[in-house]
C-alpha positions in Angstrom: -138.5 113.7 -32.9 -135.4 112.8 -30.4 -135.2 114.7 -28.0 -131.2 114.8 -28.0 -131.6 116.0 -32.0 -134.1 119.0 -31.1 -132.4 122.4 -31.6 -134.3 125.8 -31.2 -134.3 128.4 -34.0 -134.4 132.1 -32.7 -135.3 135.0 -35.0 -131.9 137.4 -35.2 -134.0 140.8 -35.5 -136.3 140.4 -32.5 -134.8 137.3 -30.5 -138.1 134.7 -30.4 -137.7 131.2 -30.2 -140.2 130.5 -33.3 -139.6 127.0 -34.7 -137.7 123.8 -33.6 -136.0 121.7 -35.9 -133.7 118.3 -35.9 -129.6 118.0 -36.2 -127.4 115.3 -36.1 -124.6 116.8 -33.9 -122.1 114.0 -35.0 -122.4 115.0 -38.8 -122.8 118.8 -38.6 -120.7 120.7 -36.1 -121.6 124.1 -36.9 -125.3 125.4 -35.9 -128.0 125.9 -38.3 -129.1 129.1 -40.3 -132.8 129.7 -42.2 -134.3 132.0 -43.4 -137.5 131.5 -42.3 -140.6 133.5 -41.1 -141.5 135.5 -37.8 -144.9 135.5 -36.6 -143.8 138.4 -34.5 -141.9 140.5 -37.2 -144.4 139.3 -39.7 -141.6 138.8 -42.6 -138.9 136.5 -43.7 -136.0 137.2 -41.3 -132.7 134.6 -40.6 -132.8 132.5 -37.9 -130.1 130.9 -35.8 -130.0 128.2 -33.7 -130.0 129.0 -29.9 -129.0 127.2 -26.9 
């Protein structure tokens, strides 16, 4: 993965970076949102992308 595509995903209930994903800031502006799983909440919860 490129290292300039690499965006963090950060769980919206407890605030853990969990997962890292890849975006092509020139196509999509706005930041990513997935439902995905916590380790640390132990369920499916939505996840943002952070800074």
């Amino acid at each position: 993965m490129a290292r300039e595509n690499l965006v963090k995903m950060k769980c919206e209930v407890c605030k853990t970076v969990n997962y890292f994903t890849q975006r092509n800031k020139k196509k999509i502006k706005e930041k990513l949102e997935m439902k995905k799983h916590c380790k640390k909440c132990k369920k499916h919860t939505n996840h943002k992308e952070a800074k």
